[in-house]
matplotlib code that plots the C-alpha trace (Angstrom):
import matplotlib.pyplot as plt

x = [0.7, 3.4, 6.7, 8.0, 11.1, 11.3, 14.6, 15.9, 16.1, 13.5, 10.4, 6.8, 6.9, 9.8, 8.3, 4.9, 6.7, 9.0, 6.2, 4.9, 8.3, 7.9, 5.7, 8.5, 9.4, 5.5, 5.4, 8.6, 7.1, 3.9, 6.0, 9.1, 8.5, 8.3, 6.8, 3.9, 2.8, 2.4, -1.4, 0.1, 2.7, 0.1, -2.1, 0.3, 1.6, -1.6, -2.3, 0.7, 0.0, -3.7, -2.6, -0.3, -2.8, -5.3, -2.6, -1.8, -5.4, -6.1, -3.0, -4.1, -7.8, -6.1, -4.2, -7.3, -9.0, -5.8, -6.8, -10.3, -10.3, -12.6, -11.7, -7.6, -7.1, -8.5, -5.7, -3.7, -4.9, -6.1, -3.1, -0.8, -3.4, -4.5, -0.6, 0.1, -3.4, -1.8, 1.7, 0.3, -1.7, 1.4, 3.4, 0.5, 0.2, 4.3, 4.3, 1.3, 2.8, 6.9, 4.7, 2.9, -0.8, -2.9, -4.5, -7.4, -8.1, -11.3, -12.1, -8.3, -7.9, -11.0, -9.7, -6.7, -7.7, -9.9, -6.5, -4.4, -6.9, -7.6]
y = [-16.9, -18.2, -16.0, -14.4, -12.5, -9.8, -8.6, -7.0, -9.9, -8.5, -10.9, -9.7, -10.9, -9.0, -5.9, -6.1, -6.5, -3.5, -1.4, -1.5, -0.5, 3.8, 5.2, 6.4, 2.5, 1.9, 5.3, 4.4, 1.1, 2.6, 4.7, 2.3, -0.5, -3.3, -2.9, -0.6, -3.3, -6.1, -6.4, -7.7, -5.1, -2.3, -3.1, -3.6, -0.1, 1.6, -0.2, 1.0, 4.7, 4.5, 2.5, 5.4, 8.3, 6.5, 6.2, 9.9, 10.8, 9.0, 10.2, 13.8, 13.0, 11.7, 14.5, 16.9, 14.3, 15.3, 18.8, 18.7, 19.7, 16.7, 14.4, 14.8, 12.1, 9.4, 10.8, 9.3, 5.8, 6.3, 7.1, 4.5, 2.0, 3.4, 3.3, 0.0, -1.4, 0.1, -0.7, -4.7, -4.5, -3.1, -5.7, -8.0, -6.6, -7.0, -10.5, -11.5, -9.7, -10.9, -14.5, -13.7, -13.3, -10.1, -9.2, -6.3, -4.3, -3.3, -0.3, 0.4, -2.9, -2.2, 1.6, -0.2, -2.4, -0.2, 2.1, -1.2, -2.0, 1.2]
z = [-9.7, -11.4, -10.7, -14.1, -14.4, -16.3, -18.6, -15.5, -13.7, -11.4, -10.5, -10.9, -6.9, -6.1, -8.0, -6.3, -2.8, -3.5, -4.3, -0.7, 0.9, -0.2, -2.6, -4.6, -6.1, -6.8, -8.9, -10.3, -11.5, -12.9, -15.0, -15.6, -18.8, -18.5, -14.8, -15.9, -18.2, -15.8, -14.2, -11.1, -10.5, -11.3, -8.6, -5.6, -6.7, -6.6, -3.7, -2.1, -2.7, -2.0, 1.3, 2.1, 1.3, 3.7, 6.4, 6.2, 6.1, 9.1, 11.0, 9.8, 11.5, 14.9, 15.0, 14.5, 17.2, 19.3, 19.3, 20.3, 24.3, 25.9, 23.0, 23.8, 26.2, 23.2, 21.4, 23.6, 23.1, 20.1, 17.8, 19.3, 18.1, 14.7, 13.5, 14.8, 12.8, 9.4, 10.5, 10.6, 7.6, 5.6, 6.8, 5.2, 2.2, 1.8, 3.0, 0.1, -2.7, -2.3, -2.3, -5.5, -3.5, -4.5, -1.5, -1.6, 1.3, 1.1, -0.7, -1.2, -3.2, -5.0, -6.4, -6.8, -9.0, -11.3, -11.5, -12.6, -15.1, -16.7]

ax = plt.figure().add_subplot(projection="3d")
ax.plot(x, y, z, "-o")
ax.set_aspect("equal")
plt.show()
């Protein structure tokens, strides 16, 4: 994808990178013109929430797991391991979108996409 600037002086890259770092700049950017015009820009921000829903979900689901008496000790393993799996793939999706990629996870890119496009 060819990097465009925008009037702000704020490339579509930059924008779809920044969306990954909170939720608060992706909503900002869905709801901020010129951002919330730009395809590419739309989707990492939906991505970015949808990304973080899922990892609170799951975090929320190993902590139930965590709770359970004979499943407990998994929790131990478990957790550790299921953070540092979405802490990598955030760190993907950041890398691809400051270098102008758009990277679907599956499913996530998917509802992320139909959101951009609608």
């Amino acid at each position: 994808m060819a990097e465009e600037t925008t009037q702000s002086g704020l490339s579509d890259n930059a924008a779809g990178g920044l969306a990954y770092i909170t939720i608060i700049p992706a909503i900002v950017f869905l709801i901020v013109a010129p951002y919330n015009r730009i395809p590419f820009v739309r989707f990492h921000s939906w991505q970015s929430i949808f990304l973080a829903i899922a990892w609170i979900a799951a975090d929320v689901l190993v902590m139930i797991i965590g709770h359970l008496p004979v499943i407990a000790l998994i929790d131990v393993v478990l957790w550790p391991l299921v953070a540092l799996g979405f802490f990598i793939l955030w760190i993907i999706v950041l890398i691809k979108a400051f270098n102008g990629e758009k990277f679907k996870i599956p499913f996530i890119g998917d509802l992320a996409e139909k959101q951009a496009n609608s």
